[in-house]
C-alpha positions in Angstrom: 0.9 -9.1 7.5 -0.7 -6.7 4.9 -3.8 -8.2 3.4 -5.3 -6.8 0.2 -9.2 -7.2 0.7 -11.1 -9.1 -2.0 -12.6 -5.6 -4.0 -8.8 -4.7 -3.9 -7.5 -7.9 -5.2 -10.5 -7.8 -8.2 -9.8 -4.1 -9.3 -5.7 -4.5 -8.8 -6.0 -8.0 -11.1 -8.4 -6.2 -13.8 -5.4 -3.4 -13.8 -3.0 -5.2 -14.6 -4.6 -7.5 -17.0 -5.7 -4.2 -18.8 -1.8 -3.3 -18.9 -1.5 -6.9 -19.9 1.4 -7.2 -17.0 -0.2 -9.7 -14.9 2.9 -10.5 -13.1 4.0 -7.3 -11.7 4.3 -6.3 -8.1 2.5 -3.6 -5.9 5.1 -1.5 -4.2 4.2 0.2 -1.1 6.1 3.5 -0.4 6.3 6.2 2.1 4.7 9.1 0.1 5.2 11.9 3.4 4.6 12.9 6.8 1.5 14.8 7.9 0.4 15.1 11.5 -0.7 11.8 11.4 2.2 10.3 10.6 3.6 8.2 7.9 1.9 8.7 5.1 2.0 5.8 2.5 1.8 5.3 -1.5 1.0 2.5 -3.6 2.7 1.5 -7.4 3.1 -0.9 -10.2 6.7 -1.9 -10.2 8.1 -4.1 -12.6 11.5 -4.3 -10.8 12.3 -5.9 -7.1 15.1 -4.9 -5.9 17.6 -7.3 -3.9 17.0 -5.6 -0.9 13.2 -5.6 -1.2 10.4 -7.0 1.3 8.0 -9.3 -0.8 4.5 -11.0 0.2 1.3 -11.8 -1.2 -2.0 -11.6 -0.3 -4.7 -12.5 -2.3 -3.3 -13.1 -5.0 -1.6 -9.9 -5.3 3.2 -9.2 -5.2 3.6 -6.7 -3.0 6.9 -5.2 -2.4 8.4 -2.9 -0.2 11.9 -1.5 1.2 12.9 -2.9 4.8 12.5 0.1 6.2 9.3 0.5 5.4 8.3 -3.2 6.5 9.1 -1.9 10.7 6.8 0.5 10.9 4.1 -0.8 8.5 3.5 -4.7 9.8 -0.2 -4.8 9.7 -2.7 -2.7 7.6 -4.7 -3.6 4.6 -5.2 -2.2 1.1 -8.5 -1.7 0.2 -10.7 -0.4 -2.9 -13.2 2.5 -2.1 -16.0 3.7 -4.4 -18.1 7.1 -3.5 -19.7 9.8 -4.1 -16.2 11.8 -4.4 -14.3 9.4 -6.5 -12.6 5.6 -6.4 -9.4 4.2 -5.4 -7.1 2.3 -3.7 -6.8 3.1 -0.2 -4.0 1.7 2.6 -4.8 1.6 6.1 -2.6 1.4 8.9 -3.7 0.5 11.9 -0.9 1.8 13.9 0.1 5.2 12.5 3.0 7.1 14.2 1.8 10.2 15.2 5.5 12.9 14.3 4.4 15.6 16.2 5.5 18.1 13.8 2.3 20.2 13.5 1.2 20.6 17.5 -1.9 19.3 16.9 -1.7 15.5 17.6 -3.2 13.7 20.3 
């Protein structure tokens, strides 16, 4: 399960009621591959596609391909505020190292 943590939930619900689309999903999608693995993005997306994965948490659609949904099964979404900046940030607590750079442990 993917939860969306409570500051997440407030500041993805203000976003969309500022776009005045309060029923849209959040898609997740792989974004690339760095040395830590899979490296994943996040997206309004007004269309679900048949052959989507969809849940909620917290009040929040999210949405995601099926291939996506094996090798990200737990993790959270999370809003961060600091001294470089603000966002939405997704952690995975099971990243799959791809061994492509050497330097992986």
């Amino acid at each position: 399960m993917i939860e969306v943590t409570d500051r997440a939930a407030v500041e993805l619900k203000a976003l969309l009621d500022q776009e005045n689309k309060p029923e849209i999903a959040l898609r997740i999608f792989v974004a690339g591959v760095a040395c830590s693995g899979v490296q994943y993005g996040l997206a309004l997306d007004e269309e679900v596609k048949e052959e989507d994965v969809t849940m909620e948490s917290n009040g929040i659609k999210l949405v995601m391909a099926k291939d996506i949904e094996e090798s990200f099964t737990e993790g959270s979404i999370d809003f961060i505020e600091d001294e470089n900046g603000k966002g939405f940030m997704i952690r995975n607590p099971s990243p799959d190292g791809c061994g492509t750079c050497g330097g992986c442990h």
